[in-house]
C-alpha positions in Angstrom: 131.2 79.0 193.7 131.2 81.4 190.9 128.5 80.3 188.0 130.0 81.3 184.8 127.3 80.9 182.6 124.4 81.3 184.3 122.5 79.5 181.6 123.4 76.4 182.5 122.0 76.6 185.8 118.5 77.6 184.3 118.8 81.2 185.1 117.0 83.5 182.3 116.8 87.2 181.6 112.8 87.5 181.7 112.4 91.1 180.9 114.6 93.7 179.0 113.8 97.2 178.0 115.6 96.7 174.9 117.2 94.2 172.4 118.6 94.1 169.1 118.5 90.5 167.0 122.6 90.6 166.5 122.8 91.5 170.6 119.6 89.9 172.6 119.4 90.0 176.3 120.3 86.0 176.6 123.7 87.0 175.7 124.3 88.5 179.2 123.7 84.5 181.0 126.0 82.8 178.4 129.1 83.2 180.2 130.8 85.1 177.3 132.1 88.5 177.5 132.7 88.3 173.9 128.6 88.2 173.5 126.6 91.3 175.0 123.2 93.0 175.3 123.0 96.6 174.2 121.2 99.1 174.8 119.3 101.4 172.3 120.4 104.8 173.6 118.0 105.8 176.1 118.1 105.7 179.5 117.1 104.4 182.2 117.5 100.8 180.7 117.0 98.0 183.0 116.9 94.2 182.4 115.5 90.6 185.4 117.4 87.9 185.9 115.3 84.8 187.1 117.0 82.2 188.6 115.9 78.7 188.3 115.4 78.3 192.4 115.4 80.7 195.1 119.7 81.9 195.4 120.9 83.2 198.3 123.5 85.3 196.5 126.6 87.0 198.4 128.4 88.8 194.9 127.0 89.9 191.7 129.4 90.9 188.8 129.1 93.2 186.0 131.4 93.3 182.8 129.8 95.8 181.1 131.1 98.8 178.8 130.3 102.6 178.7 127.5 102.0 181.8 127.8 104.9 184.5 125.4 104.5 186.5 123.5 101.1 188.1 121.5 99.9 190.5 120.9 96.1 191.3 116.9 95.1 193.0 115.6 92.2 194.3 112.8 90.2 195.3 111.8 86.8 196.6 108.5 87.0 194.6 107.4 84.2 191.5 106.4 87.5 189.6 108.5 90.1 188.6 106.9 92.5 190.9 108.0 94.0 194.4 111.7 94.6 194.3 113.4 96.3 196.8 116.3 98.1 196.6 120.2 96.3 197.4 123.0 98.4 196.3 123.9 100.9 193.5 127.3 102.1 192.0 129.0 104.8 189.7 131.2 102.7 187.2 134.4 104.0 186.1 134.7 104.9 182.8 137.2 102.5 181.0 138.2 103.5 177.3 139.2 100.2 175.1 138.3 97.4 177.5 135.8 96.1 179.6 134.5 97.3 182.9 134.4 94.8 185.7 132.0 95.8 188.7 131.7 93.5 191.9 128.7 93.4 194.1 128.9 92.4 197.7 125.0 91.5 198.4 125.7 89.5 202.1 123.3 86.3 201.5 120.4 88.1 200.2 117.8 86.0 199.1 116.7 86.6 195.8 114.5 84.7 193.2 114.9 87.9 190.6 117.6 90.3 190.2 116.8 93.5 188.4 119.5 95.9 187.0 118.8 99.4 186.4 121.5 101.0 184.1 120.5 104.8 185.0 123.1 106.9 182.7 126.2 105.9 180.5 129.4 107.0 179.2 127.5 106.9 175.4 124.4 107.0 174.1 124.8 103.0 173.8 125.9 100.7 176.5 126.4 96.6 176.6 126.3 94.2 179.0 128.7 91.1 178.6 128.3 88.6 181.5 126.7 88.6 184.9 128.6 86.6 186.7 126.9 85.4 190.2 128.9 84.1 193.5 126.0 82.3 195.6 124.6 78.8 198.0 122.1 77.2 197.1 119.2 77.3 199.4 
C-alpha cells in the first residue's frame, strides 16, 4: 500500500537542517507535491522522518527538484541516533518539472528514516512528498 500523506498515519519530520515559514519541513508528509521543504543553499542538508510505529518499509519515494545527490539512513532506535546506512542515488537533473526517485529498501525495518541531500542542481533545493510503500509490523 502506498501512504500518500504520511501525515495521516502519524508520521512526522522530527529534525530538519533548515526551514523557511512559507516552506516548513511538514510540507514534505502532507501528500502534496504542490507544498515543499527547501533548502537554504548549503549543503549537505538532511531531514528524519519518524513514523508513528516501527514500518517495515520495501520503497521510499522522492519528488524532489534540483537535488543531485541523496542518501536515505535508518534505524530501529526511539532516538534519533544510530542510523545505518541503506542506499544512495545521483538524481537526474530535470529542468521544469519534478523529479521522481524510487527506493527499493527490501523490508527494512525502520522506526526513522533520515535523508541526506549531499549536493544539488542549485544552490536551493525542495522536497515535495515522500511517498512510502510498506507492512505494518
Amino acid at each position: 500500500m502506498i501512504d500518500s500523506a504520511l501525515s495521516s498515519l502519524g508520521a512526522t519530520v522530527v529534525v530538519a537542517t533548515s526551514s523557511d515559514e512559507n516552506h516548513p519541513p511538514e510540507n514534505i508528509t502532507d501528500g502534496n507535491t504542490k507544498t515543499f521543504w527547501m533548502s537554504t543553499g548549503m549543503f549537505p542538508q538532511e531531514f528524519i522522518i519518524r513514523f508513528a510505529e516501527p514500518s517495515k518499509i520495501s520503497t521510499v519515494t522522492v519528488d524532489s527538484y534540483n537535488v543531485k545527490h541523496l542518501k536515505i539512513e535508518k534505524n530501529t532506535s526511539p532516538n534519533t541516533s544510530q542510523f545505518e546506512f541503506v542506499t544512495e542515488k545521483e538524481f537526474e537533473h530535470t529542468e521544469g518539472h519534478l523529479q521522481s526517485n524510487a527506493f527499493l529498501l527490501n523490508g527494512s525495518s525502520a522506526n526513522h528514516l533520515r535523508f541526506i541531500i549531499s549536493s544539488g542542481y542549485d544552490h536551493f533545493v525542495s522536497v515535495h512528498r515522500i511517498s512510502v510503500q510498506h507492512l505494518h509490523t
